[in-house]
VEXTORDO-317318 format. One record per residue (C-alpha): residue number from 1; residue in one letter; y, z, x negated. Coordinates in pm, whole numbers. Example, Ala and Ser with C-alpha at 12.3 -4.5 7.8 and 13.67 -1.06 7.14 Angstrom:
2
> kolmar	dopa	v	w	u
> 1	A	-450	780	-1230
> 2	S	-106	714	-1367
//
This chain:
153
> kolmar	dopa	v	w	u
> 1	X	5566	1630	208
> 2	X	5403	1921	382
> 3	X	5378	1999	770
> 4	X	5635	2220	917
> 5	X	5672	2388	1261
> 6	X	6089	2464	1331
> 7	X	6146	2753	1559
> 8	X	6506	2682	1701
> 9	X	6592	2946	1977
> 10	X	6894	2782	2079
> 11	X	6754	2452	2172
> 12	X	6462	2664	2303
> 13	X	6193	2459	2089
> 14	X	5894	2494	1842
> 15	X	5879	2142	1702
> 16	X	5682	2038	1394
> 17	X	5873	1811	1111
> 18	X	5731	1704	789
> 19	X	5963	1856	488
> 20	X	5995	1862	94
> 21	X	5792	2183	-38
> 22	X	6117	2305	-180
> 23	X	6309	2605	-109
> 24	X	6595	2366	-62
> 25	X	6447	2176	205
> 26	X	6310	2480	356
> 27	X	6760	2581	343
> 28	X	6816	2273	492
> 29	X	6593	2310	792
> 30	X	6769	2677	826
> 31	X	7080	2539	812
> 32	X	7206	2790	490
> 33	X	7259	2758	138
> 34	X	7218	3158	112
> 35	X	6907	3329	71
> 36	X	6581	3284	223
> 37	X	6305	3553	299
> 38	X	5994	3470	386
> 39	X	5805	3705	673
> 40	X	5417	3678	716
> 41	X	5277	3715	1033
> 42	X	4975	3956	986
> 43	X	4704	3720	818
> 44	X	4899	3388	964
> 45	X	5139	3183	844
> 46	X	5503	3248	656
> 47	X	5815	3191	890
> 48	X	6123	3158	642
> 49	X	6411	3331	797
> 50	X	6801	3311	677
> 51	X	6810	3672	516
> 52	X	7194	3722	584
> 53	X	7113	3581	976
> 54	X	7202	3904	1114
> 55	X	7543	3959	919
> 56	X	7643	3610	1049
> 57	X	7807	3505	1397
> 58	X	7492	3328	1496
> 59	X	7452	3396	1901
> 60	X	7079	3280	1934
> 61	X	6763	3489	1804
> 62	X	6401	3586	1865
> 63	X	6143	3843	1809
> 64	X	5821	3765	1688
> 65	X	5558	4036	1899
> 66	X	5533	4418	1772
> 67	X	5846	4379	1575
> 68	X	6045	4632	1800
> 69	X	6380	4563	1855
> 70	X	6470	4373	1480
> 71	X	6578	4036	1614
> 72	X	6549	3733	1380
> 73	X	6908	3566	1430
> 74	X	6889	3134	1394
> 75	X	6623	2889	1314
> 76	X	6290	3001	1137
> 77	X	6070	2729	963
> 78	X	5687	2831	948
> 79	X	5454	2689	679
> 80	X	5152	2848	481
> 81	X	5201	2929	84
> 82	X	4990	2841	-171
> 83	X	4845	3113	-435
> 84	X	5141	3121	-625
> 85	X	5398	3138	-317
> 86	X	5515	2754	-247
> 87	X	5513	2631	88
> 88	X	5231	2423	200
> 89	X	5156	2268	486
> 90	X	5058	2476	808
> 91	X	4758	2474	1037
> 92	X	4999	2688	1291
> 93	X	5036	2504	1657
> 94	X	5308	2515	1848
> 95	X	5156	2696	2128
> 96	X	4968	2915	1848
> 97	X	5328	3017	1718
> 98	X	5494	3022	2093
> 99	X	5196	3333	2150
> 100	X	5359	3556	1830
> 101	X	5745	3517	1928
> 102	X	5839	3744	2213
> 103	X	5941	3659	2553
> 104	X	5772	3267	2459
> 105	X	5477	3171	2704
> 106	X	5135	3009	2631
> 107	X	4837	2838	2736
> 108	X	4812	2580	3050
> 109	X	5125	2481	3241
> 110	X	5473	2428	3167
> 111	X	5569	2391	2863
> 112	X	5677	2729	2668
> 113	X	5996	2871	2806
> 114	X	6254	3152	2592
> 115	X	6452	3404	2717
> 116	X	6769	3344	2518
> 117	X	7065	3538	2546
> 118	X	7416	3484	2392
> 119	X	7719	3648	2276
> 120	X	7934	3598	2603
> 121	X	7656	3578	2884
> 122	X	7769	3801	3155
> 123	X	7594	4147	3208
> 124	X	7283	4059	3457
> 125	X	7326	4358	3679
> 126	X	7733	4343	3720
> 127	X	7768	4014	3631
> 128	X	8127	4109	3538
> 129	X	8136	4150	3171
> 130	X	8051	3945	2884
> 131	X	7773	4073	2697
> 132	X	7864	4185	2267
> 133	X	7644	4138	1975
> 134	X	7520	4499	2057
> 135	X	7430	4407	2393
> 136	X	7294	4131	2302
> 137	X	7013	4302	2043
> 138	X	6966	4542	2302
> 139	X	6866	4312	2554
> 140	X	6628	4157	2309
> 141	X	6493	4470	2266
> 142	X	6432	4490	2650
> 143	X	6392	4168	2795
> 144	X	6740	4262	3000
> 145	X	7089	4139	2946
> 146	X	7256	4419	3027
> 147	X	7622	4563	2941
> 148	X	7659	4908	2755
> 149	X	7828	5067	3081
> 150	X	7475	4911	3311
> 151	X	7236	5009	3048
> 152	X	7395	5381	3089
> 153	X	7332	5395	3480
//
């Protein structure tokens, strides 16, 4: 068993759960039997992503800092690889991985909070319509939930 930390943006948590070193368990966690892809975070750990997560109707997502607007669409699972490129367990924190993910807050205080915004929130300036999958990776992008008419005035 290694350590894991799950990043779950629609429950709004970073929790750690000890898993199989396998790519199947590593699925599992994901919730896919697709394709993984595994995205290092400049000399850090490995967060395994679902590589089709953006072609699928998941409403929940996350950036991880500098990353632009590419959102990362469902659950990622962070571990550390070995030499050859099997997960191992990770020396990440939660708080250490809450300070890489965008719009996630750390250090003393409340625990780390998410802005999370879904297919079907409504528009934060009208408040009238609901907000698409293109609003919705534009308001990652900008830390606004905004609809395509409000982010054109």
């Amino acid at each position: 068993m290694i350590r894991a930390l799950i990043i779950d943006p629609q429950a709004k948590t970073i929790t750690e759960r000890h898993i199989e070193p396998t790519l199947d368990a590593i699925r599992a966690c994901i919730g896919t039997e697709g394709c993984v892809q595994a995205v290092r975070i400049k000399d850090g750990p490995v967060i395994w992503i679902d590589e089709e997560g953006l072609l699928k109707d998941l409403k929940h997502g996350w950036i991880p800092n500098g990353w632009g607007a590419q959102a990362i669409m469902g659950v990622g699972v962070v571990t550390d690889c070995d030499d050859e490129g099997y997960p191992s367990s990770t020396k990440a924190s939660t708080i250490g991985i809450a300070s890489i993910i965008h719009a996630w807050h750390a250090g003393p205080g409340p625990e780390p909070q998410m802005n999370v915004y879904s297919v079907g929130d409504k528009c934060q300036m009208c408040s009238q319509r609901d907000l698409t999958k293109d609003d919705f990776l534009a308001a990652m992008a900008t830390g606004r939930p905004l609809c395509a008419r409000c982010r054109r005035a």
